[in-house]
C-alpha positions as CSV (number, residue, x, y, z in Angstrom):
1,X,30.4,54.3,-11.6
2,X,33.1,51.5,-11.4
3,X,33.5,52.0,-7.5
4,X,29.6,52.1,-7.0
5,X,29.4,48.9,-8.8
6,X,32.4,46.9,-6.9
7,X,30.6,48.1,-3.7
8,X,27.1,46.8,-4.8
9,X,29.0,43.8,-5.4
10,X,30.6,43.6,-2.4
11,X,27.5,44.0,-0.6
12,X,26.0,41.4,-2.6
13,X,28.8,38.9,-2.0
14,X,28.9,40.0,1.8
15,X,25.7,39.3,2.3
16,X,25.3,35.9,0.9
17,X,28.4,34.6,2.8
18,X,26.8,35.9,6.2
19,X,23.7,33.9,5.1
20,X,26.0,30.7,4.5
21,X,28.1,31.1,7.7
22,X,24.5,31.3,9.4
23,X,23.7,28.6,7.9
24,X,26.6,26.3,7.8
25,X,28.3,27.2,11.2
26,X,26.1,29.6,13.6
27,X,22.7,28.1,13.2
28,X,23.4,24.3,13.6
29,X,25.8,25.4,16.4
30,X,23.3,26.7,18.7
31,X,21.3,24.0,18.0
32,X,23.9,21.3,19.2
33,X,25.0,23.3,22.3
34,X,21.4,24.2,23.5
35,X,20.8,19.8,23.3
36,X,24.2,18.6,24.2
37,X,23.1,20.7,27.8
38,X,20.2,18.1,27.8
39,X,22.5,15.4,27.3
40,X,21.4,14.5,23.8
41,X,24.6,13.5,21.5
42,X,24.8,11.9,18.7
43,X,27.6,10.3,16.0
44,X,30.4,12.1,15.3
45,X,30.1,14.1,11.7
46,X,32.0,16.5,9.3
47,X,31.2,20.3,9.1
48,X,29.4,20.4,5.3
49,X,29.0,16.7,4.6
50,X,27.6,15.9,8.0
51,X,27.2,12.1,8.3
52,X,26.4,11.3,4.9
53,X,29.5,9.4,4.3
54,X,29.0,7.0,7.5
55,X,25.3,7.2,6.4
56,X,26.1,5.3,3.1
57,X,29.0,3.0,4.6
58,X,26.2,1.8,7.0
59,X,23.9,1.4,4.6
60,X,26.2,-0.4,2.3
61,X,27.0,-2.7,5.4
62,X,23.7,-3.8,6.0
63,X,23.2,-4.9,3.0
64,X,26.2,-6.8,2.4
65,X,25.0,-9.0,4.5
66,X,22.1,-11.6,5.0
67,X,19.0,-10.2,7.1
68,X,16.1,-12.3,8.5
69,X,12.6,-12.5,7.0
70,X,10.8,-11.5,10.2
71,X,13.6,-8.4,11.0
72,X,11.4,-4.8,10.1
73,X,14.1,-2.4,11.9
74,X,16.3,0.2,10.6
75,X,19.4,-0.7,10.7
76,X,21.2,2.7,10.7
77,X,18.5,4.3,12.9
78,X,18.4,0.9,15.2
79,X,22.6,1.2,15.7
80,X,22.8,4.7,16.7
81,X,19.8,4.4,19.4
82,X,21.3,2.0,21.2
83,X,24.5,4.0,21.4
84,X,23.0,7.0,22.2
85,X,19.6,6.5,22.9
86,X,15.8,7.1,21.6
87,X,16.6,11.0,21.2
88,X,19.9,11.7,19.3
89,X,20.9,14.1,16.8
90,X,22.6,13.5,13.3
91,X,23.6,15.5,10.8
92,X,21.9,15.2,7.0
93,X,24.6,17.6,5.0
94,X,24.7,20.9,7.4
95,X,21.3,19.9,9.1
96,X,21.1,18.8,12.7
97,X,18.5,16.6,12.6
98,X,16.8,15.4,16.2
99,X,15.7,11.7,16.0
100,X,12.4,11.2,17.9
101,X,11.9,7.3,18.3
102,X,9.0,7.5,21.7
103,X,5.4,7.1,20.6
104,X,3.9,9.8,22.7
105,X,6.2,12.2,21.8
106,X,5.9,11.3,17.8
107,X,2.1,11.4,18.3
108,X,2.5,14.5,20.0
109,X,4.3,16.1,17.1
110,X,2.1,15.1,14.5
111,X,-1.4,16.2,16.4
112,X,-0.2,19.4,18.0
113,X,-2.0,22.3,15.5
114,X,-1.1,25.2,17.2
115,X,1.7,26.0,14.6
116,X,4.9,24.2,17.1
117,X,6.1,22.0,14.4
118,X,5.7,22.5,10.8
119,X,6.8,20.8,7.7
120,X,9.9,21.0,6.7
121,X,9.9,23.5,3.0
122,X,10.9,22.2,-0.1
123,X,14.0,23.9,-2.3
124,X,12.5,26.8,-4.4
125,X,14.3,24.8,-7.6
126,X,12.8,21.5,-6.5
127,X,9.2,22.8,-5.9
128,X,6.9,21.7,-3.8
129,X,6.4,18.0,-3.4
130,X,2.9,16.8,-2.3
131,X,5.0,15.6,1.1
132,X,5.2,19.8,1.7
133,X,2.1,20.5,1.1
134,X,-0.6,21.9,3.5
135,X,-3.9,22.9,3.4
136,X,-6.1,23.4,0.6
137,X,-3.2,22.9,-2.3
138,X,-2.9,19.2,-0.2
139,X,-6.4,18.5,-0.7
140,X,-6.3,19.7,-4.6
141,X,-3.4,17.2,-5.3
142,X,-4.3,14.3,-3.2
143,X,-6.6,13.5,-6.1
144,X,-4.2,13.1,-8.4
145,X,-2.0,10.9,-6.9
146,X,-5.4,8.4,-5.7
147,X,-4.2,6.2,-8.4
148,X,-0.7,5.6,-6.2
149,X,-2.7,4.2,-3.3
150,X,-3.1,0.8,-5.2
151,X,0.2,0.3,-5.1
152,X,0.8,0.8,-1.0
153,X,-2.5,-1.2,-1.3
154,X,-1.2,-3.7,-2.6
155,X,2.6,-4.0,-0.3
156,X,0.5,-4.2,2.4
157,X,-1.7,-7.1,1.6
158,X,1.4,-8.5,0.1
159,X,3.0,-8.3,4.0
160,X,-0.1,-9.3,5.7
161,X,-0.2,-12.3,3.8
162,X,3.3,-13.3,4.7
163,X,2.6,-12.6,8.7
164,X,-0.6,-15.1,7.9
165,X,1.7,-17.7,6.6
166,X,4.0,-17.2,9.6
167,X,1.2,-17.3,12.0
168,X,-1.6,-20.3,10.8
169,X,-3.7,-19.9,14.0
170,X,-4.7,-16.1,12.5
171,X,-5.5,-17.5,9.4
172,X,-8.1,-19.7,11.2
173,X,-9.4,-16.7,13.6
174,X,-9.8,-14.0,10.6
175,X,-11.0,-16.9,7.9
176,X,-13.9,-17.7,11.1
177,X,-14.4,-14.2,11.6
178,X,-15.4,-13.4,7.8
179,X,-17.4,-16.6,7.6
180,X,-19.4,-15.7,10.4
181,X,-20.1,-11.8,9.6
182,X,-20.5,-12.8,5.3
183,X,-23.2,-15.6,6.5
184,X,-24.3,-18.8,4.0
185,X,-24.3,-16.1,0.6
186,X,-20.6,-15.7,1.2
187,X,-21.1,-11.9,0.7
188,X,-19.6,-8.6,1.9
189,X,-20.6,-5.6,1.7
190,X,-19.6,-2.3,2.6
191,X,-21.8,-1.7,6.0
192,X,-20.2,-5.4,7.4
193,X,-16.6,-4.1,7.0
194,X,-16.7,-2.2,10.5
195,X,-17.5,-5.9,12.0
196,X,-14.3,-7.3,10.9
197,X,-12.2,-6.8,13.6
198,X,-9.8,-9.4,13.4
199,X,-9.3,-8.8,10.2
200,X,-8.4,-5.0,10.8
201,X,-6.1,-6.0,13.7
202,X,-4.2,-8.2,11.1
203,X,-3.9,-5.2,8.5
204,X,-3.0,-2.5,11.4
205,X,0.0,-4.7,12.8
206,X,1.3,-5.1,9.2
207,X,0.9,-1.5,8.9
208,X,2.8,-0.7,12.1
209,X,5.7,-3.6,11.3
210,X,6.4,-2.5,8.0
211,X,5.2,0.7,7.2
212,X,4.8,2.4,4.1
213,X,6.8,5.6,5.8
214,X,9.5,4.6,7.7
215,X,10.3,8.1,9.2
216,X,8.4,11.7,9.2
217,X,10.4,14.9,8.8
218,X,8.8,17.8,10.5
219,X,10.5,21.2,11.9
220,X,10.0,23.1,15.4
221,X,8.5,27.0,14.4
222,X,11.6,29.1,13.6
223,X,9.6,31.8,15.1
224,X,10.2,30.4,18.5
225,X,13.2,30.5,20.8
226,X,12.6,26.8,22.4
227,X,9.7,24.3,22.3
228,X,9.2,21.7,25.0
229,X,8.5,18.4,23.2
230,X,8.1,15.8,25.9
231,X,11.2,16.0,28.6
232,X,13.0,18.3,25.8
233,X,13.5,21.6,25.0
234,X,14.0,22.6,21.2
235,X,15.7,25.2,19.8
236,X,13.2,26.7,17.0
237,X,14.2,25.9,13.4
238,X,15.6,22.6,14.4
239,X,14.8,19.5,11.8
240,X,12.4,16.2,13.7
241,X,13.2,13.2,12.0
242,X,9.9,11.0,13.2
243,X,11.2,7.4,13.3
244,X,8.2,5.7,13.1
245,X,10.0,2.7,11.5
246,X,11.4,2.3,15.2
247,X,7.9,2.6,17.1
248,X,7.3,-1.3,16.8
């Protein structure tokens, strides 16, 4: 009874260090090798911490230190590119992570429905966040978070007003512009707001210089050996970190 039970255990204990060394060691491994043959590198990183530690020094650094008003990039993500270009990979814990900066191939990733690239899934212990979702569980809790939107609503008029206060000759164009559509009652109303083009311009180049998401995680099928995503092959399984931050 005593030697079934150390064997069960065994087994157990066998089996869940395979599944670590998989995914520690093997799994990241193949991902490296099959990009490093495409010439995509990235910083240099330890084997469980990955680059979290140069992650926070750089972080720490950037902040330390006075940044302009009109500066929307990342820093991290805006040092590393220019040492090893718009693709490069990184390392979040274990997790090779392929940093996607071009805005074809971000746009391809995020309107390709064919099942390529899903999102990443959320820690059993954590749950799912609304981030994870897809589907019809997405559209159930989208309506209980409506109440967040006033809040991004808000940052964003907050930054479009500051790029209006850099840039007085908008002011006069979109001021003009609603003048003109509202007419001598000085009122909008909803079926006018298409007209307002100016004024959409204004909000959709605040949106794209500081946006509310300043990356996108997504993750090539794991079903599939590779993917071609623009000039690049992916390995399946391997984490997209979307930096739309660095579009602009």
């Amino acid at each position: 009874m005593h030697l079934l039970l150390l064997i069960i255990l065994f087994t157990v204990l066998l089996v869940y260090l395979l599944k670590i060394v998989h995914t520690i060691i093997r799994l990241p491994c193949r991902i490296l090798r099959h990009l490093k043959k495409q010439c995509i590198s990235g910083p240099g990183y330890r084997l469980i911490t990955g680059n979290s530690a140069e992650i926070r020094r750089l972080h720490m650094e950037a902040q330390s230190k006075p940044m302009s008003l009109l500066s929307s990039d990342h820093h991290i993500i805006h040092k590393w590119s220019l040492e090893y270009g718009a693709a490069f990979l990184y390392r979040f814990g274990s997790i090779p992570r392929l940093v996607i900066s071009d805005p074809d191939t971000i746009k391809e990733v995020l309107v390709t429905k064919n099942g390529s690239f899903e999102k990443i899934e959320s820690d059993p212990l954590l749950r799912d966040g609304l981030v994870g979702l897809n589907g019809d569980k997405w559209a159930f809790n989208i309506e209980r978070v409506k109440v967040a939107r006033k809040e991004t609503t808000a940052n964003l008029l907050t930054w479009a007003i500051f790029l209006l206060a850099l840039h007085h000759e908008w002011q006069i164009k979109a001021r003009e512009e609603v003048n003109s559509i509202c007419g001598d009652n000085g009122q909008l109303v909803a079926l006018n707001l298409s007209e307002l083009k100016i004024v959409n311009m204004i909000l959709n180049e605040t949106l794209r210089m500081y946006s509310p998401a300043v990356m996108i995680l997504r993750q090539t099928c794991k079903k599939a050996e590779v993917i071609k995503l623009g000039n690049i092959d992916v390995p399946g399984g391997t984490q997209l970190h979307l930096a739309t931050i660095a579009v602009q």
